[in-house]
mmCIF file as Biopython writes it, N, C-alpha, C and O atoms, coordinates in Angstrom:
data_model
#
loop_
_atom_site.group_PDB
_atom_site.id
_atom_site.type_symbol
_atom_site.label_atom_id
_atom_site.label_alt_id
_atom_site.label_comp_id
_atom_site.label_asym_id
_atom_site.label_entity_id
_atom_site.label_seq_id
_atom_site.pdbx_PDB_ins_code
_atom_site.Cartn_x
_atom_site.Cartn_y
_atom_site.Cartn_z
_atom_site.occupancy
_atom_site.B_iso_or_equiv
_atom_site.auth_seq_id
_atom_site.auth_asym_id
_atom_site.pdbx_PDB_model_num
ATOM 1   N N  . UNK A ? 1  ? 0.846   -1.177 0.000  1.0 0.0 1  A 1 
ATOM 2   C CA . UNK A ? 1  ? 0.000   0.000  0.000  1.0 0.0 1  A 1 
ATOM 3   C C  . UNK A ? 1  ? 0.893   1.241  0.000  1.0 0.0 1  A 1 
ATOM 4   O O  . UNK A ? 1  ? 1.906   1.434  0.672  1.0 0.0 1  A 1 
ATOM 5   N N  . UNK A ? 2  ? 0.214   2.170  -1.033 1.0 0.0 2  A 1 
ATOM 6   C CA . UNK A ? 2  ? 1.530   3.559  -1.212 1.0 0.0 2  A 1 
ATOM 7   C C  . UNK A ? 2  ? 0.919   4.297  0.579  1.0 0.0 2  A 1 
ATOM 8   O O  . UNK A ? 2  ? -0.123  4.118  1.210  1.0 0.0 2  A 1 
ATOM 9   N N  . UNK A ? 3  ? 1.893   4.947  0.801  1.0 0.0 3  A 1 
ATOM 10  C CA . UNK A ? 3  ? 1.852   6.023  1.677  1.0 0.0 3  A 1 
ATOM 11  C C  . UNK A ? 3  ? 1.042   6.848  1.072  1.0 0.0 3  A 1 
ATOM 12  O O  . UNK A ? 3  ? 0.999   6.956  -0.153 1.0 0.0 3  A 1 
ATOM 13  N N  . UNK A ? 4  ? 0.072   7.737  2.164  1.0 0.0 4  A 1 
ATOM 14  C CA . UNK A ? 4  ? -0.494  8.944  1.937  1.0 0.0 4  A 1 
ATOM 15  C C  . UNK A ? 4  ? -0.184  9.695  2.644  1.0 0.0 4  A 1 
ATOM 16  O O  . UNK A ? 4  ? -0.095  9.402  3.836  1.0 0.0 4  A 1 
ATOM 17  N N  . UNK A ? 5  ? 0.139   11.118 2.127  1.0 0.0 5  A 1 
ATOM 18  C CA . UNK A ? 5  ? 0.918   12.218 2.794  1.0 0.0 5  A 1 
ATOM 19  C C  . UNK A ? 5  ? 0.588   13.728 2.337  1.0 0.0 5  A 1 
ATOM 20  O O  . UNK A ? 5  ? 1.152   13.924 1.261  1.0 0.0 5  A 1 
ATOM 21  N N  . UNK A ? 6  ? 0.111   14.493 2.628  1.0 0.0 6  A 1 
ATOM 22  C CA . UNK A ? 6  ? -0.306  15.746 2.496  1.0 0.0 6  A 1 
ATOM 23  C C  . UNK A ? 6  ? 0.272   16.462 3.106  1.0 0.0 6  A 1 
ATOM 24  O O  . UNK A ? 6  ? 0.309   16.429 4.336  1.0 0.0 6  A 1 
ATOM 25  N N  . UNK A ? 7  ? 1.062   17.561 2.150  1.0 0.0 7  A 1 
ATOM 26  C CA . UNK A ? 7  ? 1.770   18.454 2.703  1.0 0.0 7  A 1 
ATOM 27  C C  . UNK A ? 7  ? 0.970   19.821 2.790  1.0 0.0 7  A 1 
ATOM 28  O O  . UNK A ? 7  ? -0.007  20.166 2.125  1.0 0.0 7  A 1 
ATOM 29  N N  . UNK A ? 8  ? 1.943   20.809 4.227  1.0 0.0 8  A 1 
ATOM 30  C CA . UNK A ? 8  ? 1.240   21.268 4.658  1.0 0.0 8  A 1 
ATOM 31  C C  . UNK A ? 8  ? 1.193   22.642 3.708  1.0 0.0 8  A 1 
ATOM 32  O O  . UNK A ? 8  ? 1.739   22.498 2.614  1.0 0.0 8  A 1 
ATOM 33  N N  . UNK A ? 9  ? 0.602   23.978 3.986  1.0 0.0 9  A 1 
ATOM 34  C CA . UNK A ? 9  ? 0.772   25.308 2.822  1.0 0.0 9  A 1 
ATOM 35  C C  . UNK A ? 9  ? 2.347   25.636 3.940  1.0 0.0 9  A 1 
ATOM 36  O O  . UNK A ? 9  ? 2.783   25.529 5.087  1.0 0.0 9  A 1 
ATOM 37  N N  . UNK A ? 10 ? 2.685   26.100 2.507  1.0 0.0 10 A 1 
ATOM 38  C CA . UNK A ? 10 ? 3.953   27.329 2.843  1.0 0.0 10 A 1 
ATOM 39  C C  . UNK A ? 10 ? 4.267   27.553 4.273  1.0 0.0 10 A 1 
ATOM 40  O O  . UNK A ? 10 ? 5.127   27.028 4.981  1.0 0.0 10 A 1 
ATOM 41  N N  . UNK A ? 11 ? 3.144   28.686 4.605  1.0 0.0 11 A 1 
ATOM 42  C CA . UNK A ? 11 ? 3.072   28.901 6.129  1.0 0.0 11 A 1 
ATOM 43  C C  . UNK A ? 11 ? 3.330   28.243 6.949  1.0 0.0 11 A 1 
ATOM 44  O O  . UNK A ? 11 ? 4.237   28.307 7.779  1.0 0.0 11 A 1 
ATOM 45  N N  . UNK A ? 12 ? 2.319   27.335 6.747  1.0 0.0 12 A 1 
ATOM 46  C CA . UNK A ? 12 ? 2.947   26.271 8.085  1.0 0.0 12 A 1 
ATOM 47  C C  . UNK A ? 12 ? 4.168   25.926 8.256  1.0 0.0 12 A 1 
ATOM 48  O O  . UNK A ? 12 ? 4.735   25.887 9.348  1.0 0.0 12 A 1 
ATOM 49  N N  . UNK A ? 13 ? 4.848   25.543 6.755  1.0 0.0 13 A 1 
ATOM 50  C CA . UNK A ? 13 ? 6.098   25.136 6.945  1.0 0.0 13 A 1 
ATOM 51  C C  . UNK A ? 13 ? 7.172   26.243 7.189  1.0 0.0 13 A 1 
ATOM 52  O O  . UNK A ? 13 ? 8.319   25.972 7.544  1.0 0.0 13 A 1 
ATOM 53  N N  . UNK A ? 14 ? 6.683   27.598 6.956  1.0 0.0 14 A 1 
ATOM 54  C CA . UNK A ? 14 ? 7.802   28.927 7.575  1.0 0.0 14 A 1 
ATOM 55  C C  . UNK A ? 14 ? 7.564   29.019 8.943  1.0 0.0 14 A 1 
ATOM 56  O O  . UNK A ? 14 ? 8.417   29.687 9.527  1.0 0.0 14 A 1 
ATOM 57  N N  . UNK A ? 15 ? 6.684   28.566 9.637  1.0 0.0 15 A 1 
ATOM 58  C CA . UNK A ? 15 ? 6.358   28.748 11.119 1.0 0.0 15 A 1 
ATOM 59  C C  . UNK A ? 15 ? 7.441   27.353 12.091 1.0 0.0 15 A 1 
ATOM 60  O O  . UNK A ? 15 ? 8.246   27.437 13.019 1.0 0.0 15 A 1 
ATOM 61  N N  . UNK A ? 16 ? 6.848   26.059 11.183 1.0 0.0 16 A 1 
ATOM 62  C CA . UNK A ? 16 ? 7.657   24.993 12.027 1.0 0.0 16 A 1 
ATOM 63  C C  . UNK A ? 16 ? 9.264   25.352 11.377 1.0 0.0 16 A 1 
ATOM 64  O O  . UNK A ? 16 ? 9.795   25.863 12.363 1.0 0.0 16 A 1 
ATOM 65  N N  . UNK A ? 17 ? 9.696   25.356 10.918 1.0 0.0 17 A 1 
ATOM 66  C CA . UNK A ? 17 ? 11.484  26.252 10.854 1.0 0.0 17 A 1 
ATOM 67  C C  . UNK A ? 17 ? 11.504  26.718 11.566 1.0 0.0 17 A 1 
ATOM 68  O O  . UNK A ? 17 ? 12.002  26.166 12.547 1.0 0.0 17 A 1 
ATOM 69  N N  . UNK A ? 18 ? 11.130  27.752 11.678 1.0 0.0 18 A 1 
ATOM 70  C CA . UNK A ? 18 ? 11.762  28.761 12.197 1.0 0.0 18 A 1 
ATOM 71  C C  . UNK A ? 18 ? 10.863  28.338 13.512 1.0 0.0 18 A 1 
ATOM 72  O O  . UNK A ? 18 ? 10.537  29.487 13.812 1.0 0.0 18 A 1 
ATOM 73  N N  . UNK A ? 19 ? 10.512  27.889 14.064 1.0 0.0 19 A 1 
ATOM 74  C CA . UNK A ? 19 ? 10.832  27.119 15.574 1.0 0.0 19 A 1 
ATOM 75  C C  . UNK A ? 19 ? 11.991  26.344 16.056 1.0 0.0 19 A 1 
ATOM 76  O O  . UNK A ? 19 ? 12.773  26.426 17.002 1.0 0.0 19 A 1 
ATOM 77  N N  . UNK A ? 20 ? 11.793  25.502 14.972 1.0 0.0 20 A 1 
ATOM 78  C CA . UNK A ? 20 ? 13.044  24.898 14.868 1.0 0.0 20 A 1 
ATOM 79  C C  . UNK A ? 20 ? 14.148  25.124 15.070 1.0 0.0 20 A 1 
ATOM 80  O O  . UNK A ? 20 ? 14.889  24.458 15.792 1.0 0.0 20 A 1 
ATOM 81  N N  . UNK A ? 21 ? 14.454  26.188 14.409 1.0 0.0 21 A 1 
ATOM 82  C CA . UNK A ? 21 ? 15.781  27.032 14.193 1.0 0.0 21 A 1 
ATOM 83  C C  . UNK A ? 21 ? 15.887  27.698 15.545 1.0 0.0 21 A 1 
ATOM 84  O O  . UNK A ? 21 ? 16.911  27.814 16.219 1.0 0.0 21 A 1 
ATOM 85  N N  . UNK A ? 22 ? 14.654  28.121 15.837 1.0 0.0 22 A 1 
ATOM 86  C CA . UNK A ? 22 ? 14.863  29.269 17.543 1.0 0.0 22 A 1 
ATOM 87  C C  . UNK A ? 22 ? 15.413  28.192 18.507 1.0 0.0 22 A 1 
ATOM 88  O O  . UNK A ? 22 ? 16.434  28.389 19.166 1.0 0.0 22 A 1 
ATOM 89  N N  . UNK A ? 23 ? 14.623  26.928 18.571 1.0 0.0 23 A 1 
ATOM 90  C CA . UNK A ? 23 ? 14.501  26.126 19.720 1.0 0.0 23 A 1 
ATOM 91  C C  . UNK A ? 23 ? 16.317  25.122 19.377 1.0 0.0 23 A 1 
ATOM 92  O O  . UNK A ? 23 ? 16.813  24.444 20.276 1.0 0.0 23 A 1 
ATOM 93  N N  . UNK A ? 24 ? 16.868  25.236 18.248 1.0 0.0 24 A 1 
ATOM 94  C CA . UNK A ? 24 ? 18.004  24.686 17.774 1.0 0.0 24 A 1 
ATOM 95  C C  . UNK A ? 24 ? 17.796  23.460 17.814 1.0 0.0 24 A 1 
ATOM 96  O O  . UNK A ? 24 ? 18.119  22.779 18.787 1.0 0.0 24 A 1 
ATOM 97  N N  . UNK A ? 25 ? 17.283  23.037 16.871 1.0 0.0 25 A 1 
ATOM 98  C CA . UNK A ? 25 ? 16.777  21.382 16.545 1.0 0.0 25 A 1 
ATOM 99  C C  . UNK A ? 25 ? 17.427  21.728 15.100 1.0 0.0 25 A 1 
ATOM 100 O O  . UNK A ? 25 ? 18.269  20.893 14.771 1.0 0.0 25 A 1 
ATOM 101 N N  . UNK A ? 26 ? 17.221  22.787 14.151 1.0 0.0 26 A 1 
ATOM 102 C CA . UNK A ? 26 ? 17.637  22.481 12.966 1.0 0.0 26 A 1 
ATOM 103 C C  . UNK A ? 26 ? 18.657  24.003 12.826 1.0 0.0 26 A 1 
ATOM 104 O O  . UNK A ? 26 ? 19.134  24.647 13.761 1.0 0.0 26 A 1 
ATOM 105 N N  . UNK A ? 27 ? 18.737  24.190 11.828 1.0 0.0 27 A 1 
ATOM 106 C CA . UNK A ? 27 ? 19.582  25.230 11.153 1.0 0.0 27 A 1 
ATOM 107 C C  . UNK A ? 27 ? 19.273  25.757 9.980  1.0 0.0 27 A 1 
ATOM 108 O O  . UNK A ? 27 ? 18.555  25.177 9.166  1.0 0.0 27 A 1 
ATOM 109 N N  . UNK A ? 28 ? 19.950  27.254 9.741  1.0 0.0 28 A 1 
ATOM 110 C CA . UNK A ? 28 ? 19.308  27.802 8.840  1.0 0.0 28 A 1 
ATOM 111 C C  . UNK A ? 28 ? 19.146  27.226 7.268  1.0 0.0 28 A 1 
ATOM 112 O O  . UNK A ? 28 ? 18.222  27.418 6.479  1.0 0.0 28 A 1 
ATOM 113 N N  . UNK A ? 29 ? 20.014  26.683 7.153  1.0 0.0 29 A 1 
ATOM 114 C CA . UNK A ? 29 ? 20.332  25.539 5.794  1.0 0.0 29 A 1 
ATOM 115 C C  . UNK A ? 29 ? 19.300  24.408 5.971  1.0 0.0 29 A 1 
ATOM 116 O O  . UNK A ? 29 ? 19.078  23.636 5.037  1.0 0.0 29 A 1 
ATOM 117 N N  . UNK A ? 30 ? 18.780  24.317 6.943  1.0 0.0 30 A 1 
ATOM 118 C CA . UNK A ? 30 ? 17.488  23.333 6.446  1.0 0.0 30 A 1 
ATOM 119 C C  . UNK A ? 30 ? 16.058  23.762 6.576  1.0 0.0 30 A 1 
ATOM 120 O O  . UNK A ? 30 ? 14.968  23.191 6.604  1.0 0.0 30 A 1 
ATOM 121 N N  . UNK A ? 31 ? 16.600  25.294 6.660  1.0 0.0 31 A 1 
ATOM 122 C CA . UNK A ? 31 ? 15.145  26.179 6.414  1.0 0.0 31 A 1 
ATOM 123 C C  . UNK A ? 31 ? 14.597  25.922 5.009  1.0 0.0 31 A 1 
ATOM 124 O O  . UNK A ? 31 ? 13.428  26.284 4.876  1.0 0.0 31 A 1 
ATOM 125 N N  . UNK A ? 32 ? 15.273  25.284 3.738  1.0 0.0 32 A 1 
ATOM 126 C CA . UNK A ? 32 ? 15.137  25.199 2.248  1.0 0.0 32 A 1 
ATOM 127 C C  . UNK A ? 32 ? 13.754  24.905 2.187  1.0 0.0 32 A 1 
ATOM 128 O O  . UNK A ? 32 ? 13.191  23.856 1.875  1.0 0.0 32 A 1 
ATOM 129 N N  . UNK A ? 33 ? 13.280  26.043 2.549  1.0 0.0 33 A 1 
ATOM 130 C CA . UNK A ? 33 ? 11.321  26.178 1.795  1.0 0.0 33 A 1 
ATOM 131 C C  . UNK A ? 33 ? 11.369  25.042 0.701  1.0 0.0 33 A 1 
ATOM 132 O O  . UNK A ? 33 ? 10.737  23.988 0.774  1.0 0.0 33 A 1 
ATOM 133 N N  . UNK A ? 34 ? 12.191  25.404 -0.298 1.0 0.0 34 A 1 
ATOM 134 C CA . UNK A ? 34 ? 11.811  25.204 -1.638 1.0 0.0 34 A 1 
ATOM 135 C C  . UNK A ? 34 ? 11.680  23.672 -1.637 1.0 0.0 34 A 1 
ATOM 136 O O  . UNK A ? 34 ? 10.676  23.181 -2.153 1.0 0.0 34 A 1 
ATOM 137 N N  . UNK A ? 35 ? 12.507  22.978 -1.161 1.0 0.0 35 A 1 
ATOM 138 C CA . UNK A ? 35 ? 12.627  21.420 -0.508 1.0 0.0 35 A 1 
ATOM 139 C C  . UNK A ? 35 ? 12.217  20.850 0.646  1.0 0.0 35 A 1 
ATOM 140 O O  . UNK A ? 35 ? 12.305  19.673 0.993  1.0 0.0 35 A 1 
ATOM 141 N N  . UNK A ? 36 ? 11.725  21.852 1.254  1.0 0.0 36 A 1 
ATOM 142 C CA . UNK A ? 36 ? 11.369  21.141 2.697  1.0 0.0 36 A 1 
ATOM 143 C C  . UNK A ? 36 ? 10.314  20.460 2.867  1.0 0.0 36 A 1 
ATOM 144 O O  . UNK A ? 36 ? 10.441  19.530 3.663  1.0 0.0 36 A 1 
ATOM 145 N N  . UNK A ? 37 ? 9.191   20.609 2.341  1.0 0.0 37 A 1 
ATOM 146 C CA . UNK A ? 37 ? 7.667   19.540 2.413  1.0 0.0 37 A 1 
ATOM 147 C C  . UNK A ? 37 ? 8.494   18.017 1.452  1.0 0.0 37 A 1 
ATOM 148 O O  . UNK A ? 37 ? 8.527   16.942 2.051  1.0 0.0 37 A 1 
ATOM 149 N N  . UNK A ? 38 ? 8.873   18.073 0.536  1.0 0.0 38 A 1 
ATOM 150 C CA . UNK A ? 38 ? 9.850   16.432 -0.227 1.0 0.0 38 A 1 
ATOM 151 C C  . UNK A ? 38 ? 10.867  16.049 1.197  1.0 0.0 38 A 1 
ATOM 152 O O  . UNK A ? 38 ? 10.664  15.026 1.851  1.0 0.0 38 A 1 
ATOM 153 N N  . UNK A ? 39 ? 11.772  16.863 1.478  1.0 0.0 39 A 1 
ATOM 154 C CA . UNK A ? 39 ? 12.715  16.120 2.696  1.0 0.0 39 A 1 
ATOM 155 C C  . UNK A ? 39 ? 11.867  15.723 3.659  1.0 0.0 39 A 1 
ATOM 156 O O  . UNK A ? 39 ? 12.241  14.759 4.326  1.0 0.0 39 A 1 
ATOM 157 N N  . UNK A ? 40 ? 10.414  16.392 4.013  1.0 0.0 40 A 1 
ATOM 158 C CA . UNK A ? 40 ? 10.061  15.939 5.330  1.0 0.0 40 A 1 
ATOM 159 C C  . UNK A ? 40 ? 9.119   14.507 5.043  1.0 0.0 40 A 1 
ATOM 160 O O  . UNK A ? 40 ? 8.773   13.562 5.752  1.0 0.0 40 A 1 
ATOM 161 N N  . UNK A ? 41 ? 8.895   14.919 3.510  1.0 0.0 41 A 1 
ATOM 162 C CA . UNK A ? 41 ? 7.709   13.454 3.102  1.0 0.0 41 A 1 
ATOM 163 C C  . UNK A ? 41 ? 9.077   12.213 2.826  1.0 0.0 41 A 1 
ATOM 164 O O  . UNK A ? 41 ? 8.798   11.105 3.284  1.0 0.0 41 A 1 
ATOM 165 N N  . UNK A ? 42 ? 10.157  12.297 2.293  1.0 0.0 42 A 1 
ATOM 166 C CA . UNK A ? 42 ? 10.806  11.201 2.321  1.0 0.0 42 A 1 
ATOM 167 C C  . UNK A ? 42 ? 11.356  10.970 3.352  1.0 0.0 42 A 1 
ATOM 168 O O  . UNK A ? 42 ? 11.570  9.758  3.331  1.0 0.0 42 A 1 
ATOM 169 N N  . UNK A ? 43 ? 11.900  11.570 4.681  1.0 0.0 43 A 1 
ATOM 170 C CA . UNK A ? 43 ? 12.233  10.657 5.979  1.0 0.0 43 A 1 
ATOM 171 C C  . UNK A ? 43 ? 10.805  10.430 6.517  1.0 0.0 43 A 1 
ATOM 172 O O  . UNK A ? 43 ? 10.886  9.376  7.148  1.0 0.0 43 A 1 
ATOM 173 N N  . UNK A ? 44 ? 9.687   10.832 6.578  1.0 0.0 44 A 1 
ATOM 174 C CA . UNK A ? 44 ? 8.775   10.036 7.434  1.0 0.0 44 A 1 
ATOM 175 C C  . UNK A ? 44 ? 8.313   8.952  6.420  1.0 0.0 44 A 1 
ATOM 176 O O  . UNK A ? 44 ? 7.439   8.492  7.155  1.0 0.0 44 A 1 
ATOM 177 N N  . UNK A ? 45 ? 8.216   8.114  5.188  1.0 0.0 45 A 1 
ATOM 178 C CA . UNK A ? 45 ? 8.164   7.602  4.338  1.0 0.0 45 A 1 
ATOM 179 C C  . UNK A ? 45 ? 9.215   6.657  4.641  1.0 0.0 45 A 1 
ATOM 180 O O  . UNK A ? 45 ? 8.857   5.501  4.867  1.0 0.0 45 A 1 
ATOM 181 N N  . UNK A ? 46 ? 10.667  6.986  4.694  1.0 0.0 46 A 1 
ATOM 182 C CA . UNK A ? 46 ? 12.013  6.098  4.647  1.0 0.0 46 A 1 
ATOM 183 C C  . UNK A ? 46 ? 11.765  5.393  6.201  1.0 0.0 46 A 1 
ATOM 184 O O  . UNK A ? 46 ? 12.087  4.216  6.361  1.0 0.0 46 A 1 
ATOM 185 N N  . UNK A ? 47 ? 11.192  6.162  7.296  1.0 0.0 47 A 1 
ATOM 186 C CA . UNK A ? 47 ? 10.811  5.470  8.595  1.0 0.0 47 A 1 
ATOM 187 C C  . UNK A ? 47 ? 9.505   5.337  8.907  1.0 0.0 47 A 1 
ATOM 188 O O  . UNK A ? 47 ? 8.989   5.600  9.993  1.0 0.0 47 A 1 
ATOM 189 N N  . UNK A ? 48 ? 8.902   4.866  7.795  1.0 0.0 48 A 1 
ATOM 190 C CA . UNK A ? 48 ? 7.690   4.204  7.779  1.0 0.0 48 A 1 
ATOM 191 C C  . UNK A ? 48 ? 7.080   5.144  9.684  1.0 0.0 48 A 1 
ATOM 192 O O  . UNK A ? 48 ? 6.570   4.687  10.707 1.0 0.0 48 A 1 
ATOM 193 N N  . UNK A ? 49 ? 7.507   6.497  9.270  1.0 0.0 49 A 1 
ATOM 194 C CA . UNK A ? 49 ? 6.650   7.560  10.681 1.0 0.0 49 A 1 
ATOM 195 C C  . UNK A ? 49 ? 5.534   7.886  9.730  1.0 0.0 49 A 1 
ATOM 196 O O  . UNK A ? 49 ? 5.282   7.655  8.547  1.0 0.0 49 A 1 
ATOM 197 N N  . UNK A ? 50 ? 4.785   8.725  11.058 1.0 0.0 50 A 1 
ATOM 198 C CA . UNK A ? 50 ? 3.538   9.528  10.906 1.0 0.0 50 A 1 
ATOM 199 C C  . UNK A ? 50 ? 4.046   11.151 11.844 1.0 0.0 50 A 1 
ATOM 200 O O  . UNK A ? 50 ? 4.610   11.485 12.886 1.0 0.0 50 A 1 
ATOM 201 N N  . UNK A ? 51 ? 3.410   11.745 10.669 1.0 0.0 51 A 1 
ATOM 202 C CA . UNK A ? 51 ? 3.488   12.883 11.104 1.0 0.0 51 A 1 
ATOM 203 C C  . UNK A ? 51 ? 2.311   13.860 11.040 1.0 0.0 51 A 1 
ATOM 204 O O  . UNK A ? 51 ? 2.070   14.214 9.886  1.0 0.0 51 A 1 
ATOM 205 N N  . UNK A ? 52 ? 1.672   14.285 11.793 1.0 0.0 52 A 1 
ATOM 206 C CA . UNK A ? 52 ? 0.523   14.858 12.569 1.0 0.0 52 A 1 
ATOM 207 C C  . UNK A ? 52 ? 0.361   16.616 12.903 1.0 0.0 52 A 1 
ATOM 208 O O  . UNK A ? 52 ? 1.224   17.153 13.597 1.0 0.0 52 A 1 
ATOM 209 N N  . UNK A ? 53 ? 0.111   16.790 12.784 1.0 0.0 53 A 1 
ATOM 210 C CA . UNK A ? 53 ? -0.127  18.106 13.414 1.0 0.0 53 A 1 
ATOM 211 C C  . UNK A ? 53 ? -1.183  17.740 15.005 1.0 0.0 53 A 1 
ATOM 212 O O  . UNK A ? 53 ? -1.757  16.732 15.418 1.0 0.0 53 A 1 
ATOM 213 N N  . UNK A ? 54 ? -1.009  19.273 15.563 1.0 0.0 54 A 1 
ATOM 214 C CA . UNK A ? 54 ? -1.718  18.476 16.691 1.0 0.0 54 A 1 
ATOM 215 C C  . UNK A ? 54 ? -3.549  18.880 16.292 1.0 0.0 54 A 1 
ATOM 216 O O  . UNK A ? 54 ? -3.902  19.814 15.571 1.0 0.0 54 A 1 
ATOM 217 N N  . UNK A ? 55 ? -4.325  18.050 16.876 1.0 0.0 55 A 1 
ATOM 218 C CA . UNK A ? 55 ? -5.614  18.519 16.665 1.0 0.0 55 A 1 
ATOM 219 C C  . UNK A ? 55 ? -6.098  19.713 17.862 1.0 0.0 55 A 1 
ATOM 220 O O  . UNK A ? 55 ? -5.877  19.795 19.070 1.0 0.0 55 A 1 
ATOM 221 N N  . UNK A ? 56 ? -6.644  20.329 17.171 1.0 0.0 56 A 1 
ATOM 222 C CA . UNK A ? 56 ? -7.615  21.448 18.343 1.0 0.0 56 A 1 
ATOM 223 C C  . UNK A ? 56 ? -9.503  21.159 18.074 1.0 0.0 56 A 1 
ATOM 224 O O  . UNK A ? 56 ? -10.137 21.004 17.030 1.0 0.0 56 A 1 
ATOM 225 N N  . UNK A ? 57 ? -9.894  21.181 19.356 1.0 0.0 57 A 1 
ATOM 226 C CA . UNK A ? 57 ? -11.089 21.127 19.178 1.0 0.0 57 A 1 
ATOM 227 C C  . UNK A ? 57 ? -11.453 22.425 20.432 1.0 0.0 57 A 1 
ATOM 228 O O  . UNK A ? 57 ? -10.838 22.685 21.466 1.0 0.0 57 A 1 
ATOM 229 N N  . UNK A ? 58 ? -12.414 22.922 19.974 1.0 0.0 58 A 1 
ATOM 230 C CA . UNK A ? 58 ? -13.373 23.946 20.263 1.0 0.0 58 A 1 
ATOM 231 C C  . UNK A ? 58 ? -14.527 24.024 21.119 1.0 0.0 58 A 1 
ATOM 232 O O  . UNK A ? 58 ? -13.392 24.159 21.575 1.0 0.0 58 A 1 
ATOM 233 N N  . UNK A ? 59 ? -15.239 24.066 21.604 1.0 0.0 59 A 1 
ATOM 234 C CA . UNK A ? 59 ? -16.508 24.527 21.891 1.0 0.0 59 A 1 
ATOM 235 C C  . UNK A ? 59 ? -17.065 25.739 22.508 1.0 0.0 59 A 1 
ATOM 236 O O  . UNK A ? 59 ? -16.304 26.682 22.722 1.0 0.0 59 A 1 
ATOM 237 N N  . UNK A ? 60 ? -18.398 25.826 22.839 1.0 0.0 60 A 1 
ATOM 238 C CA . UNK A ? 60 ? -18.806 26.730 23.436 1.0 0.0 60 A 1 
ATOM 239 C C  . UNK A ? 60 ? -20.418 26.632 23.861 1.0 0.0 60 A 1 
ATOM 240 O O  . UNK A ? 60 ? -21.300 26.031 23.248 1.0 0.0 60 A 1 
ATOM 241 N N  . UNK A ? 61 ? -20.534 27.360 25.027 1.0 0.0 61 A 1 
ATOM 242 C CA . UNK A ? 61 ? -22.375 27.162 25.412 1.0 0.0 61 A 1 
ATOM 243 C C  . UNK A ? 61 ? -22.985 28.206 26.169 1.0 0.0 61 A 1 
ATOM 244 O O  . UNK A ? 61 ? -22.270 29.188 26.367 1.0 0.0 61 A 1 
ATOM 245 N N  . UNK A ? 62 ? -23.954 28.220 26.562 1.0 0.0 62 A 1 
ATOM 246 C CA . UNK A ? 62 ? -24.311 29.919 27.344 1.0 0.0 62 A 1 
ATOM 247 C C  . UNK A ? 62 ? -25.069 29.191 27.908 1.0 0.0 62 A 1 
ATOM 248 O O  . UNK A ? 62 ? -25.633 28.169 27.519 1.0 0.0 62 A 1 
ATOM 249 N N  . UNK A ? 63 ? -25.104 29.965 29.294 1.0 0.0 63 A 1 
ATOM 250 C CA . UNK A ? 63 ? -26.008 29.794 30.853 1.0 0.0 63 A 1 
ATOM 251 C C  . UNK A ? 63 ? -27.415 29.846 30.553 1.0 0.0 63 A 1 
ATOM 252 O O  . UNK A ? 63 ? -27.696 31.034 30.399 1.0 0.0 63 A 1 
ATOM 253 N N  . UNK A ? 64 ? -28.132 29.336 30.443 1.0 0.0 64 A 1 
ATOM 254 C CA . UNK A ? 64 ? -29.418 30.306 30.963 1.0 0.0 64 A 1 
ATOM 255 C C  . UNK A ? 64 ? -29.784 30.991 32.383 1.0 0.0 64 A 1 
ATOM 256 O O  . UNK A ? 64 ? -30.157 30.464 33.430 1.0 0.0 64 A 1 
ATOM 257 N N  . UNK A ? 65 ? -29.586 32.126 32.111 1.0 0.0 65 A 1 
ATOM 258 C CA . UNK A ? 65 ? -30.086 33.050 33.409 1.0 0.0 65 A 1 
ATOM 259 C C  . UNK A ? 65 ? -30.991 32.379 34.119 1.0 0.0 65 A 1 
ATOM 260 O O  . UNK A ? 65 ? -31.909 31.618 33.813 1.0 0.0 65 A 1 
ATOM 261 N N  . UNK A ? 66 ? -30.449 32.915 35.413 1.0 0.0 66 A 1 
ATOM 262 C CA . UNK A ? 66 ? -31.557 32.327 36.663 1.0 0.0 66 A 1 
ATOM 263 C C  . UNK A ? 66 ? -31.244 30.940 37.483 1.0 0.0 66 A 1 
ATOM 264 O O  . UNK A ? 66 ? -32.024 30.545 38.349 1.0 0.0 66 A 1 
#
């Protein structure tokens, strides 16, 4: 069975870098926008990983007075 993998927009991927880079997990040379969604789909692919974002869920409700 092929892998399925959806990469994320642009953004996302200028936001997780440059965490990266602050928190020093990576470096500025593997900031490569232009390559970075292919490098990140072939090591989680080459280690048969999953990679996730985290989920957020929401809600909301109102009192009734009294």
């Amino acid at each position: 069975m092929a892998p399925m993998l959806r990469c994320a927009p642009p953004q996302i991927s200028r936001m997780w870098t440059a965490t990266a880079v602050k928190l020093g997990v990576a470096t500025e040379a593997d900031r490569a926008l232009d390559s970075f969604a292919e490098r990140l789909r072939r090591e989680v692919v080459a280690t048969q990983g999953v990679f996730a974002l985290p989920t957020f869920v929401g809600a909301w409700s109102r009192r009734r007075p009294g």
